[in-house]
N, C-alpha and C positions, 0 to 999 in steps of 0.2 A: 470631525476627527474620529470618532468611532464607525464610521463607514467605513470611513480611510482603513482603521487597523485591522474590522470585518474583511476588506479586501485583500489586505495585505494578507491576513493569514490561511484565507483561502488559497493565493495564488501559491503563497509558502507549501503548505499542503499540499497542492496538485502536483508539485516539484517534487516534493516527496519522495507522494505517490508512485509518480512517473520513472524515476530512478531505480527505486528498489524492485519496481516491477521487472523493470528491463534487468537489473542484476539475479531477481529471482526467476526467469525463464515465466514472466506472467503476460500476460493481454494487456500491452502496455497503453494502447487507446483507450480501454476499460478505464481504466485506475487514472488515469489523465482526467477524464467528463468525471467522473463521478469524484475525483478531489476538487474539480470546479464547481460542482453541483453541491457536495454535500459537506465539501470541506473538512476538518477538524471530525467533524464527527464518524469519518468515515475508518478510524482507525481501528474501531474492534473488529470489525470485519472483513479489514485488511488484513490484521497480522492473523488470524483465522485461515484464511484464504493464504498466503505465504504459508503455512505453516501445516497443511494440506497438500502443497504444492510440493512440497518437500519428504515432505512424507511420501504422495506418490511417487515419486524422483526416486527416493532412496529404498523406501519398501516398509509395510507397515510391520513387520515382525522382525526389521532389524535395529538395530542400535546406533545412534544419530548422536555423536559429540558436538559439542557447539564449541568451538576456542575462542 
């Protein structure tokens, strides 16, 4: 039963991953293996990576509203 839900939340995860990437203009095969690989834990480094991404997109010395 606990494998089951370790899979389950990986697979959750990799979905995720794979979505936000695709909406944030990221490497969406990247973020796909490595929400399978590393699952849940792969979140600091995602929203780091997104948020990097964005910054380059928009420009570090400018002003970024989030709504």
């Amino acid at each position: 039963m606990l494998g089951l839900l370790v899979f389950v939340s990986y697979v959750l995860s990799a979905s995720y991953y794979y979505v936000e990437s695709v909406v944030n203009g990221m490497n969406k095969r990247r973020w796909l293996f490595g929400g399978v690989v590393m699952g849940p834990l792969l979140l600091p480094m995602f929203q780091i990576s997104k948020h990097m991404t964005v910054r380059k997109s928009v420009g570090f010395n400018s002003l970024y509203f989030c709504a």
